[in-house]
Structures are given as structure tokens and as C-alpha cells.
VOMIFI-387530 format. One record per residue: residue in three letters; x negated, y negated, z of N, C-alpha, C in turn. Coordinates in steps of 0.2 Angstrom, whole numbers, plus 5000, padded with zeros to 4 digits. Layout:
<recs>
ALAXYZXYZXYZ;...
</recs>
This chain:
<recs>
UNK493450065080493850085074493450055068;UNK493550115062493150075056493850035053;UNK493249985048493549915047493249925039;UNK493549955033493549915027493749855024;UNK494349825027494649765025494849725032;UNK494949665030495149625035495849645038;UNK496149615045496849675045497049605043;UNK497949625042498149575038498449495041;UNK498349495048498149435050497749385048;UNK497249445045496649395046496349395038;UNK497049415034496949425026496449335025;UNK497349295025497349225023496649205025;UNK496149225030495649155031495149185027;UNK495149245021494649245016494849205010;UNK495349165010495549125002495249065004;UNK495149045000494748954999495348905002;UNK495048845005495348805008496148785004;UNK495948774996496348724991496948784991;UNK496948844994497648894994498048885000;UNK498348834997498948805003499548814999;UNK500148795002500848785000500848754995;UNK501248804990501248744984502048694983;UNK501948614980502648604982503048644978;UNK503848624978504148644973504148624965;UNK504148684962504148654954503448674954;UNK502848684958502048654956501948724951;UNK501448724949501148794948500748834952;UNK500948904952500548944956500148994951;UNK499548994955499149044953499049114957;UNK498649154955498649224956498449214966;UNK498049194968497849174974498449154979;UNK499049104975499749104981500149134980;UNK500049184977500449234974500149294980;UNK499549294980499349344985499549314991;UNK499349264993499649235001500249245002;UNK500649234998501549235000501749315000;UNK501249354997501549424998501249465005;UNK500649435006500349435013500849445019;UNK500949385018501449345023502249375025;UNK502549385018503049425015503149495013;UNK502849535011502949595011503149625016;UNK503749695013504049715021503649785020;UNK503249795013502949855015502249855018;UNK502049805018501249805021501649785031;UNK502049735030502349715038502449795043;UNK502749845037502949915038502149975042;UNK501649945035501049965037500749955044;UNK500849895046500349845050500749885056;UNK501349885058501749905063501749965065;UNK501550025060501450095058500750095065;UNK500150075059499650065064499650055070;UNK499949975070499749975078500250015083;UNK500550055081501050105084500550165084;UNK500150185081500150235081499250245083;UNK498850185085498450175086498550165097;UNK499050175099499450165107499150245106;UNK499050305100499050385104498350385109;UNK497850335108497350355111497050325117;UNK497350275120497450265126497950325129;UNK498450345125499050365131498450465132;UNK497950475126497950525129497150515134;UNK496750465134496450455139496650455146;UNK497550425144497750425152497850495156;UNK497850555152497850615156497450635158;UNK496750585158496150625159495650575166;UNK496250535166496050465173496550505179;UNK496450485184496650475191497550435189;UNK497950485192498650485194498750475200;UNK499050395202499150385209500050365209;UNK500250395212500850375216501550365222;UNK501750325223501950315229502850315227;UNK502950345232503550325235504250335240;UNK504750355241505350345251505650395249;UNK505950405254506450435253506950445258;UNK507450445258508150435265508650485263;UNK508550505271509150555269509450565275;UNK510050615276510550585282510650675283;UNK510550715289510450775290511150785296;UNK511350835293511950855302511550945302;UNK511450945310511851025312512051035314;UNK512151105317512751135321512751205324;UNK512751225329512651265331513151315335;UNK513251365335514151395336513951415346;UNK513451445350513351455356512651455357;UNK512351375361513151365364513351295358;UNK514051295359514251235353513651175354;UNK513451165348513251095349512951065343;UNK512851005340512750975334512450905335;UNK512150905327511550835328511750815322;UNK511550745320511750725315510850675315;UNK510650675310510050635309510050575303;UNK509550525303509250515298508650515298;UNK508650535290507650545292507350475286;UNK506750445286506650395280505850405281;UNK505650435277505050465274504350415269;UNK503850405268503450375265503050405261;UNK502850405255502550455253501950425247;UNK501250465244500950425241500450495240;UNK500350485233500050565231499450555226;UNK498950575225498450565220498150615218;UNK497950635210497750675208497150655203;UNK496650685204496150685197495950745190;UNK496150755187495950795183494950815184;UNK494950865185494150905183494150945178;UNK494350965178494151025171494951035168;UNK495051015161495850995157495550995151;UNK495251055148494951075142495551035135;UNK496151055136496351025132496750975133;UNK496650935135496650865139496150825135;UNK495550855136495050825131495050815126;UNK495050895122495250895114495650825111;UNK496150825114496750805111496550715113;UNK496350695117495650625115495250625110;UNK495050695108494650675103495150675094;UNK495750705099496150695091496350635091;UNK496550615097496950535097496550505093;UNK495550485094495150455094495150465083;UNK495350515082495150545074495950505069;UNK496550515075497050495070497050425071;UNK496850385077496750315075496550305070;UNK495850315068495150315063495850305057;UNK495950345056496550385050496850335049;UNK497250315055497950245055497450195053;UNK497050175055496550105052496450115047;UNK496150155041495950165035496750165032;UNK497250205034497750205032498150135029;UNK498050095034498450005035497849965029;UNK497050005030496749965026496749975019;UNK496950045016497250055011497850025010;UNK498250005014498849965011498849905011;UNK498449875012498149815012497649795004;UNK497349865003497049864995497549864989;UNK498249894993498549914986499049854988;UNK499049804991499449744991499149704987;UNK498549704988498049654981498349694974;UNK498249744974498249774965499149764964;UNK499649764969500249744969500449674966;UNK499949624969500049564968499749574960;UNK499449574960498949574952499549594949;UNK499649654950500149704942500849644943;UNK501049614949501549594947501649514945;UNK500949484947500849434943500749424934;UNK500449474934500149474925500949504924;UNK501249554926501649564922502449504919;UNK502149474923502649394921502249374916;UNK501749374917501349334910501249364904;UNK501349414906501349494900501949464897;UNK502349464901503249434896503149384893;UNK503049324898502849264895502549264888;UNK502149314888501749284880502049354873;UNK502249384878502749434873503549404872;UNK503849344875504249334875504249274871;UNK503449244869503449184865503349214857;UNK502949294858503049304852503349304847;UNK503949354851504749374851505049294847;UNK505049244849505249194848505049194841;UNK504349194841503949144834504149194829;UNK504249244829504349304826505149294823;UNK505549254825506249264825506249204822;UNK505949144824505949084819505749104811;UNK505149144812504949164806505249184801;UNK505749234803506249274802506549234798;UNK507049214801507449144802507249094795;UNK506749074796506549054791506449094783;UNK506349164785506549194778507049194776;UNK507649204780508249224779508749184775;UNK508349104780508749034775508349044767;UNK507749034767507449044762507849104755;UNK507949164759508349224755508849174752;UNK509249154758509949134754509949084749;UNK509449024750509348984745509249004737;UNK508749054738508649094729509449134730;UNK509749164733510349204731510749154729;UNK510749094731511349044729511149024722;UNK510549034723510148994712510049034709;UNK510449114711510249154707509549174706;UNK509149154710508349204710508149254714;UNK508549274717508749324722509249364721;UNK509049424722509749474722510149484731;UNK510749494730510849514738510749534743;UNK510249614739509949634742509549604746;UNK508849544745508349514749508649494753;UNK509349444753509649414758509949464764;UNK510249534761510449574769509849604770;UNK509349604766508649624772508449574776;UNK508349514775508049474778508549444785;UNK509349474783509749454788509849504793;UNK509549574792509349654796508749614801;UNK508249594796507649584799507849524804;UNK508049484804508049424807508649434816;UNK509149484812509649514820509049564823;UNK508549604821508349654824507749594828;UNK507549564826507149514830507349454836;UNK507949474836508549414839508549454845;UNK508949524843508949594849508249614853;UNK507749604848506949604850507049554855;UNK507049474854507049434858507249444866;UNK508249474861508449444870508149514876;UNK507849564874507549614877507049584882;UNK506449574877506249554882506149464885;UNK506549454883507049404892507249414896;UNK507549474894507749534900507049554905;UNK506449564900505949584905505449544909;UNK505649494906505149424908505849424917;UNK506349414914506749414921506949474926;UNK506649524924506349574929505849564933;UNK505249544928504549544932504549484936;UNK505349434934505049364940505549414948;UNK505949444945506449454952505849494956;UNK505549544952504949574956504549554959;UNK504349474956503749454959504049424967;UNK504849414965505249354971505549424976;UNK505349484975505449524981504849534986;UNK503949524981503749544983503449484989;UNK503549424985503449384989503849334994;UNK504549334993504949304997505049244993;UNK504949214987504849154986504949144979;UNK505149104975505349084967504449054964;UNK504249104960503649054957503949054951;UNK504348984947504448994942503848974935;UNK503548944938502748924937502148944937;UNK501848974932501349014933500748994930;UNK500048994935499648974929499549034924;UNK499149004919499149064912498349064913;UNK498349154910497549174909497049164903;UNK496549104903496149094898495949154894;UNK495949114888495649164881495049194882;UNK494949144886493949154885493849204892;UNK494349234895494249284899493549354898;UNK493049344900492549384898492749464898;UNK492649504893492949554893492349624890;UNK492149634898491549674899491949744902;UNK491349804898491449854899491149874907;UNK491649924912491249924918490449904917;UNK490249904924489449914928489649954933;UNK489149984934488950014932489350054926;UNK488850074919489050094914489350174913;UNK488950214918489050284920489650284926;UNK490150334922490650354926490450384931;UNK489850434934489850474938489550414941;UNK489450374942489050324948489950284951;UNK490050284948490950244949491150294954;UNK491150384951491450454957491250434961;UNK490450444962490150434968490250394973;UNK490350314971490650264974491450284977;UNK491950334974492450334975492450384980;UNK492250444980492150494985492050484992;UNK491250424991491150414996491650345000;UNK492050304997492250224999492950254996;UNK493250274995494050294993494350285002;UNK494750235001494950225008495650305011;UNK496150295006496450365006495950425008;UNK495250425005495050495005494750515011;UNK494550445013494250455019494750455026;UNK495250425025495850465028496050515031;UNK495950565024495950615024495550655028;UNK495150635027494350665032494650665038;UNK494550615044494850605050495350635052;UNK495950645048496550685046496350775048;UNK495850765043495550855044495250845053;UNK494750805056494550815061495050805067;UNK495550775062496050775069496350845070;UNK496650865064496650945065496150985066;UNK495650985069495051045070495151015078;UNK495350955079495350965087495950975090;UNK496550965087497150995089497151065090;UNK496951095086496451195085496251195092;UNK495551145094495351145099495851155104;UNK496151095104496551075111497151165112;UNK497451165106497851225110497451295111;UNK496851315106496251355111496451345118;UNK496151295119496351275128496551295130;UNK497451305128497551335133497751385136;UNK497051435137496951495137496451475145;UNK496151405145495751415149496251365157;UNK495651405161495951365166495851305167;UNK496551265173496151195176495851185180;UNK495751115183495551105189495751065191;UNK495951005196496250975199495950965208;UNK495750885205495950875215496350845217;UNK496650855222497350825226497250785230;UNK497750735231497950715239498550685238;UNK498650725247499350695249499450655256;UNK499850585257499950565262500650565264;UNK501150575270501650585269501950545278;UNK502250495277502150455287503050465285;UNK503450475292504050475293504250495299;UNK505050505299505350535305504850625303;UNK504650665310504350715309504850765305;UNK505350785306505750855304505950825296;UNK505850735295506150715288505350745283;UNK504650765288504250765281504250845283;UNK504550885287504550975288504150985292;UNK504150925297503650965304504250955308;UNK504650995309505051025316504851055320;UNK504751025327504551025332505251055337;UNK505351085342505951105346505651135353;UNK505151115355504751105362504451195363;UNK504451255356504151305360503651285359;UNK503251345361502551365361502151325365;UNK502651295371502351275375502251165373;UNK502451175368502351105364502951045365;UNK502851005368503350955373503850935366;UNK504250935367504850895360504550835359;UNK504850855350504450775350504950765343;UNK505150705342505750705338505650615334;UNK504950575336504850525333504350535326;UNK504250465324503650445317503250515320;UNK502950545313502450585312502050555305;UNK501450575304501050575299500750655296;UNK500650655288500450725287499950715280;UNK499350725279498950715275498750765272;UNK498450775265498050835264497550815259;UNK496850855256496550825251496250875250;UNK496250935242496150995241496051025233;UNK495951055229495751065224496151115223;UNK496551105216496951155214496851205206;UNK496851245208496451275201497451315199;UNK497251305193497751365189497451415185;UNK497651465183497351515179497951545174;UNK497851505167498551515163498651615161;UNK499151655163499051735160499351745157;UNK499851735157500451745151501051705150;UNK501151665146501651605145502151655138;UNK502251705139502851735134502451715126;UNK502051715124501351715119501551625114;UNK501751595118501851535117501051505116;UNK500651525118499751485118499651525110;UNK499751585110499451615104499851585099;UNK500551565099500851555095500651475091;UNK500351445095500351365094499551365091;UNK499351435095498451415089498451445083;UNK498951505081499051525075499451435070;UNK499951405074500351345069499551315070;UNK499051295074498651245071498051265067;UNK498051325066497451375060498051325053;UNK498551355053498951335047498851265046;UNK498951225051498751155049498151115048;UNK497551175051496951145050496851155041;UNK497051205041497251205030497651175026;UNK498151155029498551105025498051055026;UNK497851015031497350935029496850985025;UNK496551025026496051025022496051035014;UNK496551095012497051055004497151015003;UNK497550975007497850935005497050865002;UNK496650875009495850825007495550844999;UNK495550914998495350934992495750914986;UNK496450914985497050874981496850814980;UNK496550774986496550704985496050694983;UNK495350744984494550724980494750724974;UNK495050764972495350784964495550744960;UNK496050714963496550664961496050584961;UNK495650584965495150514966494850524960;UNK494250574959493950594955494250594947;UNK494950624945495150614940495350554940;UNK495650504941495850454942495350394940;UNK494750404944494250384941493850374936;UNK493850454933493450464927494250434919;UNK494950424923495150414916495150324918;UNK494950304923495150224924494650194921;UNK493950214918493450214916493450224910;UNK493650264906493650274902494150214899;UNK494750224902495350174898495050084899;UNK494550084903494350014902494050014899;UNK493450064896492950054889493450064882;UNK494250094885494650104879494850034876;UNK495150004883495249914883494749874878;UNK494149884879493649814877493649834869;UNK493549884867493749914859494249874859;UNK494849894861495449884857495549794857;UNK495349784863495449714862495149674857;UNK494549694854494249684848494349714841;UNK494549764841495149804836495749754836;UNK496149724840496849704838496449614835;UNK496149604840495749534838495849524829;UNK495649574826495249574819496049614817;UNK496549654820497049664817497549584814;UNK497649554820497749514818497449454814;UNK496949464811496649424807497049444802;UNK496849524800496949564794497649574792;UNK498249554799498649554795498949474795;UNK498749434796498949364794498549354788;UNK498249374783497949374779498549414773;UNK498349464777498949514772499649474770;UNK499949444774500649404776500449344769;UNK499849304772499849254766499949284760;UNK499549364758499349354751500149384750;UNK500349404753501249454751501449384750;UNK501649334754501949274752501949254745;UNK501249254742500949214737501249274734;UNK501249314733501549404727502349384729;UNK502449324733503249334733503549294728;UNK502949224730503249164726503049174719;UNK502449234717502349264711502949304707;UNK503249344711503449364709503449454710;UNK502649464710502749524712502749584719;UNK502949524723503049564728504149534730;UNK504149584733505049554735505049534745;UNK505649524746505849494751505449544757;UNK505749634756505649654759504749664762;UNK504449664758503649664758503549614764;UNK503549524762503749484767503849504772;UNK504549514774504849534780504249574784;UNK504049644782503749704783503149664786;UNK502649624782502149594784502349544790;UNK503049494789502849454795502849514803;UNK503249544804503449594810502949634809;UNK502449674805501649684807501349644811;UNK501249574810500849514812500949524819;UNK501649524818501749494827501849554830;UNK501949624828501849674833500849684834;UNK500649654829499549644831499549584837;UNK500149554837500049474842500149514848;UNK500849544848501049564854500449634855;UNK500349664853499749744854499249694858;UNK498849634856498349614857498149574865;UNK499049554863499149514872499049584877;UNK499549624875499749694879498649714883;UNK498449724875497849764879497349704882;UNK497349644883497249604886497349594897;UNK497949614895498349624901498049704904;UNK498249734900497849814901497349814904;UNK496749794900496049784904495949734913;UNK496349694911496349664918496549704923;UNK497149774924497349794926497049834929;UNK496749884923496349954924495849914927;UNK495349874924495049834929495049844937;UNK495649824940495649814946495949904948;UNK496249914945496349984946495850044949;UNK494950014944494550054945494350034952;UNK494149974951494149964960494349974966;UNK495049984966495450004970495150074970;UNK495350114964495150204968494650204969;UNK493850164969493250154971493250124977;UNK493750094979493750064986493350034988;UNK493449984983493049924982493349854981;UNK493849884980494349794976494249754982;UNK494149704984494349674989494849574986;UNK495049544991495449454987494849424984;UNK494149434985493749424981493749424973;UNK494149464971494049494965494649454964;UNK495249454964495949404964495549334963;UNK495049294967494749234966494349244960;UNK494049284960493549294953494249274948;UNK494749314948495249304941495649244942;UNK495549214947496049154947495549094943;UNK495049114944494349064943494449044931;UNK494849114930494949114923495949074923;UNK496149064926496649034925496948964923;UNK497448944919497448874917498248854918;UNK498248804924498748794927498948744922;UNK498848744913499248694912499348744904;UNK499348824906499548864900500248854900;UNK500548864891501048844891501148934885;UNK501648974889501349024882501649034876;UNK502148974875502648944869501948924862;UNK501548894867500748864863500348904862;UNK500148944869499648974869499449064870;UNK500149094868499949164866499549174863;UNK499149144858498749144855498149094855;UNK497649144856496849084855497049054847;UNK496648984850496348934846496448954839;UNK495749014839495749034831495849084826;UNK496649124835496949154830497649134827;UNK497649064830498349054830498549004825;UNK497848994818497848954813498349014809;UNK498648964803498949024796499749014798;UNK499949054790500649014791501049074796;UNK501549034798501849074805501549094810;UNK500949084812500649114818500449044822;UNK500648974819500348924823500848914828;UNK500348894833500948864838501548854840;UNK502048894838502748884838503248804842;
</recs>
């Protein structure tokens, strides 16, 4: 059987030693987050069970092509009866019996070992695919807690901010250096940021229910992912070397392949059965005589004989199929159709890999820009905010300006975290449709984690998070 990935037994002995149970309350990182969904997952457990169910077709079709032996009695209780001259019998007879057969020539007998042998290949690539896409599961639903997390501290600091305008509004409306106006904007502004807030707390407590189904377990503790996370456009640089990789290591595609072979030999197999078999026999058969059909009754000169008898035989049986009502022709026409649906469908999924791949590549060279576009967004508008402040306490800017400038700020915070998250994702995305990801690559990102992020602190790097309202909340 081909072997892409470990099965899932034998996932856990690829993690580092230090990936043990964490106590309660500890922090988890991306790595026990992968193990606990290992362990706990009902759709990879669904996988694995699939598999080795469907990996039993290939033994059961070998067995039709091995030696059939069987044995076994039979009793039974006989009367007769005769009208002239009257007379009657009553018998038991208790018989012994044991029969052996070999296959010689069962053309589609064979075939259908050679399908058994193609849809195994198929089931095993299949479970190792779902094995790939438990890693990229665990990934999307780890980061998506931390996606909240630091969306959720923005939402906050953005509301304080608010909040702080709002008081400030009402302070000038009370001394008269404020008109009403600034004060219902900045108290629009600061409820739409409130509503902002409780949303995504909503989604922060989604993606943790998510993570507690996927993995049977409360992580309410998460390590967070470093700033300094290096944030490189693929390697190779060329998308077509990425297709090539995927075309040929696409676990699904290659599936697919197996899936066609296993159809070309189904075709095979009911071809077949146009041809004949061949068959050697044997029978052995010891009982009362007339219990195994040799009734004796003393003619032909032959003394009566009414005890045990024995009756053997060993012989070659051919069949020659001629007409079964067009059921053969009908089952090779349904396997022409099926040999073209795998093969569509293979061609679908080349398609599907290949685009797939050429936009996952792209949107990660689209990631590494943007991540450096919002980087400098937010410089540009914390910068804007200070001078709008200073045009406020001037005089020539008003409340509304303010306002407009802080929630700019913090939708650049929240855009910047987003395609941070983004890139790590499509990241492992390309991989997967390259059929390449393997937990290695989960250790690689665990290696950038800090089990003492706090994202109240650190939604923002060090040196983006200088200036007024963007520090540290």
C-alpha cells in the first residue's frame, strides 16, 4: 500500500517529546492542539474506520481465486411402502460429506483482484488525505481564535478610544465649546464601536466552540503568534513548479488515478464474463449406502447390501457462459459509463488542483504586499489621527474628523492582523493542495509562538503600537 503520511496511530510519535498533556488552565499551542484533534476527531476516526473497512475488498477478492474446501452431515429419516405384495421400511440414513474445489481459469475472478488491489491504493491515499486536511483543520481553527483574540482587543481599544472622545465631547458641550452636535457624534461613534465590540465576542466564542469540537477539550489558553513571524513569498518563486509538485503529490488526485484503474478493471472483470471457466473438483461422500444414492436391492446378480458405503470423485468442470437474458452485455455497457465518470471526474479534479494552486500562490505573494501595505497603513494613519487631534484642539478640524480618523486607525490594526493570519493560512493551504503539508510544518509555526502573548498587549508590534491610542491598551 502506498504511504504518504503516517496513519493516524502513528500521527502522535512525529511530535517532539515536550507535546504531552497540558494541565488545566496551562497554555496550549498549535502542536496540542493538533494532538487532541488526532485523538478526538470523529471525522478523521470516520476516515480511519472507512479505510480499514474498505481495504478487507482485497483479501475477500483473492479468496475466490484460492482452494474452497468444505465439509459437512447430514441425517435424515426415510419410510417406504409398497402396495403388492404389501410391505414397508422405515430408514435412517446419517451421511458424511467434504467437497473441494480450485479455481483454474475465472478470468473475472482475477480482474476484480486487480480492482480490489487499485481501490485499496485509493482508500489509503484517501485516509492520507484526511489526515492532510486535519492538519490544515487544526491550523484554520487555531489561528481563527487568535484572529478574534486580537480583533477583539482592537474592538476594545477602539471603544475606550471612543469612549474617551465622547467624555471629552461632553466636557466642551457643558463650557460651551462644543456644539451638540460633536457630542451625538461621538456618542453614534462610540455605540457603533460598543455593537462592533460585542460582535466580535461573538466570534472569538465561536471559534473557541469550534476549536472544543474539533478537539474534545477547552483550550481557553492560547499561545499567541510572534511579530517577528518571517513573512516570505513562496519557494519556489514560480507557480508552475508549485502545479507540477501538485499534479504529481495531490493526494486526492492521485486517488483519483487508482479510482480510474480500478474502473478499467471492473470493465475488465465483466468482459469476462463472456469467457469460460475452469474448475477442479473433489468429492468425498461415506454413509449408510441408499443415504449417499447408491441403492442396491440384490439385482444384476449383486448380493444386497444395505450397510456404510463410501463414494469419491475428482474432475474438471468447465462451464461455457451463452446467454444469460443480455445481463453480461448489460453490465459491460454500465462499466464503459463508469470507466468515464472516474475519468471526468480525474480530469475535474486536475483542474480544480491546478487552479487552486495557481490562485494559492498568488494570494500568498498578494499576503506579503499587503502585510507591508497595512504595516505603513497604520503608521499613516496614526499619524493622520495625531495631526486631526492637534486641528481639533486648533480648532480647525471638529469632532467628527477625530472620530473618522480614530476608527480608520483601528480598521488599518484590525486589516493588518487579518492579512497576517491570511498569509499563514494560504501558506499551509498551498501545501496541502501540493501535498506536501505534513506536522512538520505545524512545528515549524509552533517554533514562532509565545505562550505568554497577551492580545489585550500585543495585537500590535512594539513599534506599531507607539502614539496616542494605539498603545497598549
Amino acid at each position: 500500500m502506498l504511504r504518504r503520511l503516517t496513519l493516524a496511530f502513528a500521527i502522535a510519535a512525529t511530535l517532539p517529546a515536550w507535546a504531552t498533556d497540558a494541565a488545566p488552565g496551562a497554555v496550549s499551542n498549535l502542536l496540542d492542539v493538533y494532538r487532541d484533534a488526532v485523538a478526538h476527531d470523529a471525522e478523521l476516526a470516520a476516515a480511519q474506520a472507512d479505510y480499514l473497512a474498505r481495504r478487507e475488498a482485497l483479501p475477500q477478492a483473492r479468496a475466490a481465486l484460492l482452494p474452497n474446501l468444505s465439509a459437512g452431515a447430514r441425517l435424515s429419516d426415510s419410510h417406504s411402502r409398497i402396495d403388492s405384495p404389501a410391505a414397508s421400511r422405515s430408514r435412517s440414513a446419517l451421511v458424511y460429506q467434504a467437497s473441494l474445489s480450485q479455481p483454474l481459469f475465472r478470468a473475472e475472478r482475477w480482474f476484480a483482484l486487480q480492482a480490489a488491489a487499485a481501490l485499496g491504493e485509493q482508500a489509503a491515499l484517501e485516509f492520507s488525505a484526511a489526515q492532510q486536511a486535519l492538519i490544515l483543520r487544526s491550523a484554520e481553527a487555531y489561528f481563527a481564535v487568535l484572529r478574534s483574540q486580537d480583533n477583539l482587543a482592537a474592538s476594545r481599544a477602539e471603544e475606550a478610544a471612543l469612549q474617551r472622545q465622547l467624555e471629552q465631547a461632553r466636557e466642551r458641550f457643558a463650557v460651551g465649546l462644543a456644539d451638540n452636535t460633536d457630542r451625538l457624534d461621538a456618542q453614534a461613534a462610540f455605540d457603533g464601536a460598543q455593537a462592533d465590540r460585542l460582535g466580535t465576542e461573538r466570534q472569538l466564542a465561536d471559534a473557541l466552540q469550534a476549536l472544543y469540537s474539533l478537539t474534545e477539550r477547552d483550550h481557553a489558553h492560547l499561545a499567541g503568534i510572534r511579530h517577528d513571524l518571517p513573512i516570505l513569498a513562496p519557494s519556489p518563486a514560480d507557480a508552475q513548479s508549485w502545479v507540477d509538485t501538485a499534479v504529481r503529490q495531490n493526494l486526492d488526485l492521485q486517488a483519483s488515478q487508482f479510482a480510474v484503474g480500478a474502473a478499467e478493471e471492473q470493465l475488465r472483470q465483466r468482459k469476462a464474463g463472456h469467457a469460460p471457466t475452469l474448475d477442479a473438483v473433489a468429492d468425498y461422500q461415506r454413509g449408510d449406502n441408499d443415504g449417499i444414492g447408491f441403492v442396491n436391492s440384490g439385482q444384476s446378480g449383486l448380493p444386497r447390501y444395505s450397510g456404510p458405503a463410501e463414494q469419491s470423485s475428482i474432475g474438471l468442470q468447465l462451464n461455457i457462459p451463452l446467454y444469460s437474458g443480455g445481463l453480461t452485455q448489460a453490465q459491460v455497457r454500465e462499466g464503459q459509463q463508469r470507466l468515464l465518470q472516474r475519468e471526468h471526474q480525474r480530469e475535474r479534479l486536475r483542474r480544480q488542483v491546478v487552479q487552486d494552486t495557481r490562485n494559492l500562490h498568488r494570494a500568498i505573494h498578494t499576503d506579503v504586499a499587503q502585510i507591508a501595505a497595512r504595516r505603513q497603513g497604520i503608521l499613516s494613519s496614526r499619524s493622520a489621527l495625531e495631526a486631526t487631534e492637534l486641528g481639533y484642539q486648533l480648532g480647525s478640524r471638529n469632532a467628527v474628523d477625530v472620530i473618522n480618523a480614530q476608527r480608520q486607525l483601528y480598521a488599518r490594526v484590525r486589516d493588518y492582523n487579518n492579512a497576517r493570519y491570511d498569509y499563514i493560512l494560504d501558506t499551509l493551504r498551498l501545501k496541502r493542495t501540493a501535498g506536501t503539508l505534513s506536522p512538520a510544518d505545524l512545528q515549524a509555526l509552533t517554533g514562532f509562538l509565545d505562550s505568554g502573548y497577551d492580545p489585550q498587549r500585543d495585537f500590535l508590534p512594539a513599534d506599531l503600537a507607539s502614539g496616542p491610542d494605539t498603545a497598549r491598551q
